[in-house]
C-alpha positions in Angstrom: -24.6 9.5 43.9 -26.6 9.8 40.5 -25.7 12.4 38.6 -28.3 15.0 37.1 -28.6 14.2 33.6 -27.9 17.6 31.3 -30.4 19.7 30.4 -32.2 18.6 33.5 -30.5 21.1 36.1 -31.9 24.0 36.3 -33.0 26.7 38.7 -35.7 24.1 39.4 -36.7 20.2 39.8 -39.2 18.8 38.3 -41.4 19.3 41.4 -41.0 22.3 41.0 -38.4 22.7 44.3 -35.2 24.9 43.7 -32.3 22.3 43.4 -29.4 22.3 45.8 -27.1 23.6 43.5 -29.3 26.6 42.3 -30.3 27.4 46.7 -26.3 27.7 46.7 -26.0 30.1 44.0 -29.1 32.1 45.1 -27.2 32.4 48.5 -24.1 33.4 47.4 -25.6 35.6 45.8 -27.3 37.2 48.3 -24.1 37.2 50.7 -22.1 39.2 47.8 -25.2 42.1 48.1 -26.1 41.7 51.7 -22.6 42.3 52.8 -21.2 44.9 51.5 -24.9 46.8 51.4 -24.4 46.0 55.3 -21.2 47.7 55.9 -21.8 50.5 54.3 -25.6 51.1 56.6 -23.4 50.3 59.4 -20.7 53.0 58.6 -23.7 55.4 58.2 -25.8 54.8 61.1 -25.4 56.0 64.2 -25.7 59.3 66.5 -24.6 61.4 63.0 -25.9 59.8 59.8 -24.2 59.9 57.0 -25.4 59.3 53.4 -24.3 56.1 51.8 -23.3 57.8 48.9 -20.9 60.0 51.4 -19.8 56.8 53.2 -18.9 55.6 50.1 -17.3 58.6 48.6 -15.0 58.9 51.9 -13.9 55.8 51.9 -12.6 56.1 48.4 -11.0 59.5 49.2 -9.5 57.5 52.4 -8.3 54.9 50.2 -6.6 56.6 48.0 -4.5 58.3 50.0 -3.6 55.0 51.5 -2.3 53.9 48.2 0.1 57.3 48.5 -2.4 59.2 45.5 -2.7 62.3 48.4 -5.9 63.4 46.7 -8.0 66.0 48.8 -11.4 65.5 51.1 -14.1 66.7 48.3 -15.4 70.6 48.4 -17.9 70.9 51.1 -16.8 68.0 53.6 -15.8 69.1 56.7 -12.7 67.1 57.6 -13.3 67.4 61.2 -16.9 65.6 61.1 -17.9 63.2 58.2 -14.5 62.1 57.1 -13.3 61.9 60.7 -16.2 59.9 61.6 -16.2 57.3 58.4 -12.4 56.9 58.6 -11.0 56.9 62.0 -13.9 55.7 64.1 -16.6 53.8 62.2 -14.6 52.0 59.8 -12.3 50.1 61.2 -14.9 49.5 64.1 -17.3 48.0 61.2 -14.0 46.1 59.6 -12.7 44.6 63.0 -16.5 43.3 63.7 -16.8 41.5 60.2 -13.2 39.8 60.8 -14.6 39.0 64.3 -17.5 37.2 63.2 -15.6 35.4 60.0 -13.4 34.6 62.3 -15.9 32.6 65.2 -18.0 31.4 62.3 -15.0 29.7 60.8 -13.7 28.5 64.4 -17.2 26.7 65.2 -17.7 25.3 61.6 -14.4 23.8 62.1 -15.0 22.5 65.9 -17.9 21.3 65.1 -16.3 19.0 62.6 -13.2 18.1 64.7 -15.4 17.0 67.7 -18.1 15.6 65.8 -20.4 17.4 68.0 -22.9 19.6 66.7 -23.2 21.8 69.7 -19.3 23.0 70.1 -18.6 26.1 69.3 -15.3 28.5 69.3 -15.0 28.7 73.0 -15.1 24.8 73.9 -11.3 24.7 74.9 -11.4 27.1 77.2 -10.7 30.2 74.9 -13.1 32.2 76.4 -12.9 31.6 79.9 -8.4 32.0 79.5 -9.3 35.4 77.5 -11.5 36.7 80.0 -9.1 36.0 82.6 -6.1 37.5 81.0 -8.1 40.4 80.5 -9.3 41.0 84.0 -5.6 40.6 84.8 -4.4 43.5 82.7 -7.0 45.4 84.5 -6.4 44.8 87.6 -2.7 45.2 87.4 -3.6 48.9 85.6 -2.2 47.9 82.4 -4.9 49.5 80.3 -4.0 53.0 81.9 0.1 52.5 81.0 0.8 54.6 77.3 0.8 50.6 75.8 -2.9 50.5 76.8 -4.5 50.0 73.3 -1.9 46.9 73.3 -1.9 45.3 76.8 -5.6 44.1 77.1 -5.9 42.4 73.5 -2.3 40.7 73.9 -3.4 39.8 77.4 -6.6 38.1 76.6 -4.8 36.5 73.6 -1.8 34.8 75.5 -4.4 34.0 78.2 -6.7 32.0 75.3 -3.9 30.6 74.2 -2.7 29.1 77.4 -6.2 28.1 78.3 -6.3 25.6 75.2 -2.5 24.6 75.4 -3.5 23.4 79.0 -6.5 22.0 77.8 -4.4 19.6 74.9 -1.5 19.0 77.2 -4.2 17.5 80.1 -6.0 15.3 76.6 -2.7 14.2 75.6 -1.5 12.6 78.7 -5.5 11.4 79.5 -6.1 9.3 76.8 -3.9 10.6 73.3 -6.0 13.1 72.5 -9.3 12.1 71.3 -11.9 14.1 70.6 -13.7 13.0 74.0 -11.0 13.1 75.7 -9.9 16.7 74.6 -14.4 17.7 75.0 -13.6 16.6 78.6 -10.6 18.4 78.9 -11.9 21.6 77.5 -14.7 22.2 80.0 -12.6 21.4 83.4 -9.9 23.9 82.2 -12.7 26.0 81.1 -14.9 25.7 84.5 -11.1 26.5 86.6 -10.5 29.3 84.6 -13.9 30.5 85.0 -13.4 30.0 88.6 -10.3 32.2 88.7 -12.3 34.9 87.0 -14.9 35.0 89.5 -11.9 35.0 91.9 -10.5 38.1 90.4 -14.0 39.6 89.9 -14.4 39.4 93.8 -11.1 41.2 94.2 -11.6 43.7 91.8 -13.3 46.7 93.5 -13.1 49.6 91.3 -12.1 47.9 88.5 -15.6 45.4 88.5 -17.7 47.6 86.7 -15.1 47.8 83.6 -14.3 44.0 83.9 -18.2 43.1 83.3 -18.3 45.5 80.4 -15.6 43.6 78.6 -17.0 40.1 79.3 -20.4 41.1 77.8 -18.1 41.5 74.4 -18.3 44.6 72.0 -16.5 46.7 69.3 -16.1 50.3 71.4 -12.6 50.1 71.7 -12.0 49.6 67.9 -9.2 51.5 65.6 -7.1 50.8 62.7 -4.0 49.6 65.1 -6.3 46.7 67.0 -7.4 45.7 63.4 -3.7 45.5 62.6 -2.8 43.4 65.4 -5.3 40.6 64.9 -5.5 40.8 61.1 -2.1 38.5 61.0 -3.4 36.1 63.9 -7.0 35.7 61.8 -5.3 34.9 58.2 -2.6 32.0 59.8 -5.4 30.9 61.5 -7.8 30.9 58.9 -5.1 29.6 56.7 -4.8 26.9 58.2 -8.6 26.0 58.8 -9.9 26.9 55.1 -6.6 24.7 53.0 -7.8 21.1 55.1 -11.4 20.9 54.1 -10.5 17.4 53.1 -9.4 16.8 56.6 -12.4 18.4 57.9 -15.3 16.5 55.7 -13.2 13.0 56.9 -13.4 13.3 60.3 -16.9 14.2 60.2 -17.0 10.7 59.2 -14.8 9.4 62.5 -11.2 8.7 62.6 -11.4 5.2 61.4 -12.9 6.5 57.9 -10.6 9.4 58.0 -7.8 7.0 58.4 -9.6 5.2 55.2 -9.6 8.3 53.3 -5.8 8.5 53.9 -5.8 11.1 56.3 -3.7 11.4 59.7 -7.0 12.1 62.2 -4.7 12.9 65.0 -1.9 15.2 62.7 -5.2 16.8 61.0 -6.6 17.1 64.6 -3.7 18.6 65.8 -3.5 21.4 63.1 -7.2 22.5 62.6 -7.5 22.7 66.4 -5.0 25.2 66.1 -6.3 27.1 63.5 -9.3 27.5 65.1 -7.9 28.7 68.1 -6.1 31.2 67.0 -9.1 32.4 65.2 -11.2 32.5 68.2 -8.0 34.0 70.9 -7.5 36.5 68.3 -11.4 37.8 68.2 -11.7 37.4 72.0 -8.7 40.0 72.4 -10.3 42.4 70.8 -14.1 42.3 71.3 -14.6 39.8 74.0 -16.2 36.7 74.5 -19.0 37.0 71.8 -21.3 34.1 71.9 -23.5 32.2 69.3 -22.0 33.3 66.8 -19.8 30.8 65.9 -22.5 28.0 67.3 -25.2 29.6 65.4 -23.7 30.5 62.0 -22.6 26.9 60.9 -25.9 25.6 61.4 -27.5 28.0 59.5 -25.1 28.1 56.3 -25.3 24.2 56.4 -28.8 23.9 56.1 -28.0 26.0 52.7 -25.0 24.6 51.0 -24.5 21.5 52.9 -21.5 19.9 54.8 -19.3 20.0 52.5 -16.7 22.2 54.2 -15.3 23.3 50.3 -18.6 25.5 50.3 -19.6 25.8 54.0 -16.6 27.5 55.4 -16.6 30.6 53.0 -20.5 30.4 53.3 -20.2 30.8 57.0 -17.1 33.5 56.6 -19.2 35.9 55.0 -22.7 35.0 56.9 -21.0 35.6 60.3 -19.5 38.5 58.9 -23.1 40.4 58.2 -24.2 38.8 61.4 -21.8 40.5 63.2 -21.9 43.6 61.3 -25.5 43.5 61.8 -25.4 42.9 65.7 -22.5 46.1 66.0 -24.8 48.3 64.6 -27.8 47.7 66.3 -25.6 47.5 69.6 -24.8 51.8 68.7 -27.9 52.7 67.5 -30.7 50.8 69.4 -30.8 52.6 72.7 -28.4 56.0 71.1 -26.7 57.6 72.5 -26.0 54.7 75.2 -24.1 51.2 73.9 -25.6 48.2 74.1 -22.8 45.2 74.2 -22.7 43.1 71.4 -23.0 39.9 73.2 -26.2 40.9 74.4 -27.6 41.6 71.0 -26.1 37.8 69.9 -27.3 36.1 72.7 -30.7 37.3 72.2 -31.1 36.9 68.8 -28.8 33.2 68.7 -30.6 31.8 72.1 -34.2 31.7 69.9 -33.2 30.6 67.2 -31.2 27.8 68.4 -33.7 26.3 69.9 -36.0 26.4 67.0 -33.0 24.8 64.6 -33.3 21.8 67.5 -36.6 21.5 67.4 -36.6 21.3 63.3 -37.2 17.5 62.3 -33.9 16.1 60.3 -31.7 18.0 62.2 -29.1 15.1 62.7 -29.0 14.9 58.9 -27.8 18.5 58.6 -24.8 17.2 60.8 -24.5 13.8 58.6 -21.3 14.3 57.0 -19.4 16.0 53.9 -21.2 13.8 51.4 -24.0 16.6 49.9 
């Protein structure tokens, strides 16, 4: 690739088009205001506002005393309303939805390289489908109403992801080693039986229906402090895992044969970053639900941006699913207040459109083309 002679790179080219290098900085950029201006709207909005500058203010106070300093709510805050709001409700609900949609962005930036498909995203192996059907298992087994109940439905629609895509590689494995076809192929039958068993409970489920459907539609209502805790370990081994092998990801963009040129292990590299992903995506499904487009959408659209290079595109797409989400939450609270819409209404919505529009784009193979931007 020719390299831009100095003093030539600029902001601009000489057509007067902003350079590739200067569209990445512009974007980061706008990701490091975007986000944080987001969470703090998003803590604010809702049935009570609450000035940024008091979101703001709180958060420091409730951060402090985290760090042991004990300082005192300021004069003229009620601690019953504003700081109980901010800190114990809206917070970690804002927090757990940014970490949900790092999370899925990351997973679908990552099984979109692996499979070499631009349409996979998070939920390909079955994840979805397993953590819906642990879930509706807890429920109907009246788990949720037992004094672990802020624990039993999130570990149950974890270990139920989990088993889903273990299933899924165990079937590839013996099929035909493990390739990515093979493990595509895999993905949807175990996806389509467990979706199957989940209509099967669903039938079954009589009283309980009504709640099951709420939790499949995906949202944040259930949030606090102690389910951000829980997944918060799950998210950084898995995004660990995914963010260190961006090597391993740009090669087998390229096929395993030029991986295997590049000196990388395709099937070892496969083998790791397909579980790094998954635990990203069984840790968000266990504590909002199967959110979709997300982690098909985001990719796409941080791509066209900084490229395929997976050095800049995964933190790219961290922080751009992160304000998606964000974004989605609060317009889920506040769009039809006091009622709550589900999130994966609002995603589905707004990700179905726009999809289709990214298809119909011309040079949309080349977006997909490989890590060599």
């Amino acid at each position: 690739m020719a390299r831009v002679p100095a003093g030539k790179a600029g902001s601009e080219g000489t057509a007067g088009h902003t350079t590739p290098a200067a569209r990445r900085r512009w974007f980061a950029l706008a990701l490091a205001v975007l986000l944080p201006l987001a969470l703090v709207m998003a803590i604010g909005f809702g049935s009570t506002r609450i000035p940024a500058g008091e979101v703001v203010r709180i958060i420091g106070v409730g951060a402090r005393r985290a760090v042991g300093l004990g300082l005192p709510v300021a004069p003229g805050l009620p601690p019953d309303t504003a700081e109980t709001i901010v800190l114990l409700i809206r917070l970690p609900r804002t927090l757990l939805a940014a970490v949900c949609g790092a999370a899925l962005s990351v997973a679908g930036a990552a099984f979109q390289a692996v499979f070499r498909n631009p349409l996979a995203d998070p939920y390909i192996l079955g994840a979805s489908s397993g953590g819906a059907l642990g879930a509706a298992a807890a429920i109907l087994l009246g788990l949720p109403a037992t004094p672990l109940a802020r624990l039993s439905l999130p570990a149950a629609a974890f270990v139920g992801a989990l088993l889903a895509v273990m299933l899924a590689y165990t079937l590839a494995r013996r099929a035909g080693g493990g390739s990515p076809v093979v493990l595509l192929l895999a993905g949807v039958v175990v996806g389509a039986w467990t979706s199957s068993l989940l209509s099967l409970l669903m039938y079954f489920s009589g009283r309980f229906l009504a709640q099951i459907v709420f939790w499949l539609m995906g949202g944040f209502g259930g949030a606090t402090w102690r389910s951000l805790a829980i997944v918060s370990p799950y998210m950084l081994a898995g995004g660990f895992v995914v963010v260190t092998r961006t090597k391993e990801l740009n090669a087998l963009t390229m096929g395993d044969d030029a991986a295997m040129g590049m000196g990388v292990d395709a099937e070892r590299s496969r083998r790791l970053l397909v579980a790094g992903a998954t635990l990203l995506t069984a840790a968000a499904v266990a504590v909002s639900g199967p959110i979709g487009f997300v982690g098909l959408i985001v990719p796409h659209l941080v791509r066209l941006v900084v490229g395929a290079d997976h050095w800049r595109l995964l933190p790219g797409a961290a922080a751009t699913g992160a304000l998606l989400m964000v974004l989605a939450d609060t317009a889920a609270r506040t769009v039809l207040a006091p009622s709550e819409l589900p999130v994966g209404i609002i995603t589905a919505l707004l990700g179905g459109p726009f999809f289709l529009w990214l298809l119909t784009r011309r040079g949309y193979g080349a977006w997909f083309g490989g890590a060599r931007r």
